[in-house]
N, C-alpha and C positions, 0 to 999 in steps of 0.2 A: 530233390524236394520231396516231400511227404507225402502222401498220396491225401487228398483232403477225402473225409468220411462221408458219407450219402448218410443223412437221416432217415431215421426210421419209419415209415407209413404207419403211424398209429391212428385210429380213430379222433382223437383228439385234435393232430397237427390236420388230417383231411379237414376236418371241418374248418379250424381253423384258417385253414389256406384259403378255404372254398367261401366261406361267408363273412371272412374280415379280409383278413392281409392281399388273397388274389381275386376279390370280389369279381364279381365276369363283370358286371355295370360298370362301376368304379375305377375298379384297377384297368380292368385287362380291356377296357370300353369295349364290349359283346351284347348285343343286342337292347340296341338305343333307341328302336326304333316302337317296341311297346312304351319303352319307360319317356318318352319323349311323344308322342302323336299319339298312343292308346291311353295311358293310363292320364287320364283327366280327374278319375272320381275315383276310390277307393274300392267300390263295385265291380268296375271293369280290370283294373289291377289285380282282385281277388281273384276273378276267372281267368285271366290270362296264368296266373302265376303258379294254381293247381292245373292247370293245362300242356306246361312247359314240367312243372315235376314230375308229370307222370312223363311225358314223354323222354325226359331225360334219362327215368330209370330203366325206362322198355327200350332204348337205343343204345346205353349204356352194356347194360347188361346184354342185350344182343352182340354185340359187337365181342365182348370179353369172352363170352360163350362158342359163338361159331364162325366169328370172322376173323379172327387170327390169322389166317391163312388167304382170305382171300383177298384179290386187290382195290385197291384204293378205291377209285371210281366204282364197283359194284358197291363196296359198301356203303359209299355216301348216295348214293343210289337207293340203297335198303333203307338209308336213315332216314332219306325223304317220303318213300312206299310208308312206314311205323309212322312217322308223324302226319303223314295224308288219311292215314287208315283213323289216326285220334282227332285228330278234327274234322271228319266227316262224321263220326260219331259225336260227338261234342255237341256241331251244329245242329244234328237231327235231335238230340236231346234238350237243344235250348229252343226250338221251333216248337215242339211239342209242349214244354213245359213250360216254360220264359222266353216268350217271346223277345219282351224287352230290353232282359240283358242281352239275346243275340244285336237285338237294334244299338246296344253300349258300343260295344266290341265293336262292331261293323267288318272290316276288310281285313281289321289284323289279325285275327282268330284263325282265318284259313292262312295268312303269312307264317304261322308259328311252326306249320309244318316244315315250312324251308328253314326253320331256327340256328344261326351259326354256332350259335352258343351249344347247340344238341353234336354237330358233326365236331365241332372246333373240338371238345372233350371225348366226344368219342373215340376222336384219331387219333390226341394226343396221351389219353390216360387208359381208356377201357381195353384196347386191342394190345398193352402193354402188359394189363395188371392182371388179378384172379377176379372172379363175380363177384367177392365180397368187396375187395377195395373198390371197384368199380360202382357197385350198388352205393358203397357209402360216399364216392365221389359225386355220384348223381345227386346224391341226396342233400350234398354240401353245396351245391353248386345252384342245384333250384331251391337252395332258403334260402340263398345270396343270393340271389337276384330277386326271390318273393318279396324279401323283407326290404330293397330300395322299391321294385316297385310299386309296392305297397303304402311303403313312407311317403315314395312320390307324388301319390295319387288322391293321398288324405291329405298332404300338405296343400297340392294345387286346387283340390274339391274345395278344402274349410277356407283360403285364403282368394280363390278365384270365383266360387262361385258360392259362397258363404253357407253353404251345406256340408252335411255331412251324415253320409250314408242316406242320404234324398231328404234330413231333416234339419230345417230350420235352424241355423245357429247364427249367423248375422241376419240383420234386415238389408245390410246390403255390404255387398262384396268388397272387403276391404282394398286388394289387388286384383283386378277384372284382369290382367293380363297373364298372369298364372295359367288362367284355363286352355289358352291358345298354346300352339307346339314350343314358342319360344320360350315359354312359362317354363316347361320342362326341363329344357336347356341350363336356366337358370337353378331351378330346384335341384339337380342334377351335382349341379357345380358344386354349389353351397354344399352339397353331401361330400362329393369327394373331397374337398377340402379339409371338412370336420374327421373325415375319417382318416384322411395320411397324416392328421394333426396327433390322432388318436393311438393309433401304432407306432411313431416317433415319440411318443411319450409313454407311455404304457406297454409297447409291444416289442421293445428296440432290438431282442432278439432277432426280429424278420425284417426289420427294416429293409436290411441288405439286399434281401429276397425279393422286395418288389420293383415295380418295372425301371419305376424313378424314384428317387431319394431325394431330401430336403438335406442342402449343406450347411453345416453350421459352422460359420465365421469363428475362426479363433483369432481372440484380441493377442496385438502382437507386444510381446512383453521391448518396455524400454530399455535400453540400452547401457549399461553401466556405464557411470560419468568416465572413468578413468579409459573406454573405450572411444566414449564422443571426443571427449578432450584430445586422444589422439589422433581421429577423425578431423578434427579441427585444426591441428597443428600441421599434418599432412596438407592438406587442401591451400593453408598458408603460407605453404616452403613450394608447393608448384606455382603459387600465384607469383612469387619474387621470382623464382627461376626461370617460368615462359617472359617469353620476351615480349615489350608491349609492340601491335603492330604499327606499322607506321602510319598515317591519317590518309585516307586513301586521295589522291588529284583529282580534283574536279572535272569531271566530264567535258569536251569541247565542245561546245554549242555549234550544230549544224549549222553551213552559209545556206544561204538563202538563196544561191547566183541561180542554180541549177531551175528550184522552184519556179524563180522569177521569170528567165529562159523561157518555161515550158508556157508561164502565161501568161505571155507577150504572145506566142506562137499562137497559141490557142485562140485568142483573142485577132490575130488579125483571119486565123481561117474560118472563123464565124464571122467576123466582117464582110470577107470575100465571100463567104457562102450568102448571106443575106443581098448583098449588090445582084449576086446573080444566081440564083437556085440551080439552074444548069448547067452550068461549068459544072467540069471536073476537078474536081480540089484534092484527088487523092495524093497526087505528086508534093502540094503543100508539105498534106498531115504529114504522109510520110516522111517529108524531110526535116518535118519539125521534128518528129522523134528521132531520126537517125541522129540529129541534130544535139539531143539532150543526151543521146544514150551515147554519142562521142563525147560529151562534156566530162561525164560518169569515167569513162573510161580514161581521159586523162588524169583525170584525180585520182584514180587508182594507180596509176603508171609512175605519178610522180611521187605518189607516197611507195610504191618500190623503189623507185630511183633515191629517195633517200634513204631507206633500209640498205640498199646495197652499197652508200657512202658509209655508213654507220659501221657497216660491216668492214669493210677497207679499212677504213682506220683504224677497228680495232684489232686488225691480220697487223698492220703495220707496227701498231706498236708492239704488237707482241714478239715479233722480229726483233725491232730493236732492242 
């Protein structure tokens, strides 16, 4: 078989892969937990989303540069020291300056430094590539995730909390649910949906590329008459040639003798038990059932006795 060709890393297909076709959000679901629980307002989305691109490029490009060689656990190690050292910078810059957006943010801000989306690409692409692919992988990868969580954050601010950007746009919140985490969840969906709609139709190239594919049902073409008709002529020559079965014999209806036996028995050792609670009645029971369970046992003796007559006369006539 032919060896299939590796495509080419061009600037164009990086971005491409990085902000459509392999979004980290969408496609590859890598860090849901801004785009889902932080990004409520378009504000807080904004800073998370330059916070994650710069670290992506300074983790990236570390990694391509001097970690080549070394192993795995130091460098995701490293990854977490770069992204602890930029949001501890971050935060002392928003305390100093903007108070309020650090109050936006709240808890996820210092999360960003454990970012999987930062290590997940670092291991897989920058420790592979040269610093420029790797720079431009960084840089594909946090618009792709800037630009849903971004989207996300102006869709659930304008529709959950009837603002936008802290101004006034409804008088009152058309979906109040939007602004809570499941809001996210939902906004979330809606996007990935629109967007494997939009690569299936426009992108079909890469389809194949992403994780899961949409199958499209082929209508099954009918069948030439001149093959049904023969189909039907078949089906009509086994139905005369099997043979019809014969109408099956009606089941024998169980006697009743045995039943009855057991509750007559039954019936006089609750009597005896009632005249006197302290006798012992076990020799009764017990004889009543030895009693039923001999009944049982003839009936089976005698329906071999007549298998074995059955059997005899047909040895005898075969003889004769």
């Amino acid at each position: 078989m032919p060896e299939k060709k590796r495509a080419v890393l061009t600037p164009k297909r990086i971005f491409t892969h990085g902000v459509i076709v392999k979004n980290p959000v969408l496609v590859q679901v890598i860090g849901l937990c801004p785009a889902v629980a932080a990004a409520a307002d378009l504000l807080s989305a904004a800073l998370l989303s330059a916070v994650l691109i710069v670290l992506m490029i300074l983790c990236e490009c570390t990694a391509s540069l001097f970690l080549k060689k070394a192993s795995r656990s130091l460098r995701v190690g490293i990854y977490f020291l770069i992204g602890l050292s930029v949001c501890v910078g971050c935060t002392y810059l928003l305390e100093q300056n903007l108070p309020e957006m650090l109050n936006l943010v709240g808890i996820y801000l210092p999360l960003m430094a454990a970012s999987s989306a930062v290590a997940l690409r670092s291991e897989n692409f920058a420790v592979k590539k040269s610093v420029h692919l790797s720079f431009l992988d960084a840089l594909a990868n946090g618009i792709g995730t800037a630009l849903v969580l971004m989207l996300c954050g102006a869709v659930r601010e304008l529709l959950g909390s009837g603002t936008l950007l802290e101004q006034k746009v409804f008088v009152t919140a058309p979906l109040r649910g939007l602004a809570m985490p499941f809001g996210g969840f939902i906004v979330l969906g809606f996007m990935a949906a629109i967007l494997k709609r939009f690569i299936s139709g426009r992108l079909t190239q890469y389809d194949a590329e992403m994780a899961f594919g949409i199958e499209k049902r082929k209508k099954k073409k009918p069948a030439p008459p001149a093959v049904r008709e023969r189909a039907a002529s078949v089906q009509t020559e086994q139905e005369q040639v099997s043979p019809t079965p014969p109408p099956a014999e009606p089941a024998e209806e169980p006697t009743q003798e045995s039943d009855d036996t057991v509750e007559s028995h039954a019936a006089d050792f609750y009597e005896q038990a009632s005249e006197d609670p302290e006798e012992d009645l076990g020799d009764v029971l017990f004889d009543a059932a030895d009693l039923s369970v001999q009944e049982e046992l003839d009936a089976i003796l005698d329906k071999i006795g007549s298998f074995e007559d059955i059997l005899a006369a047909a040895k005898e006539e075969d003889n004769a």
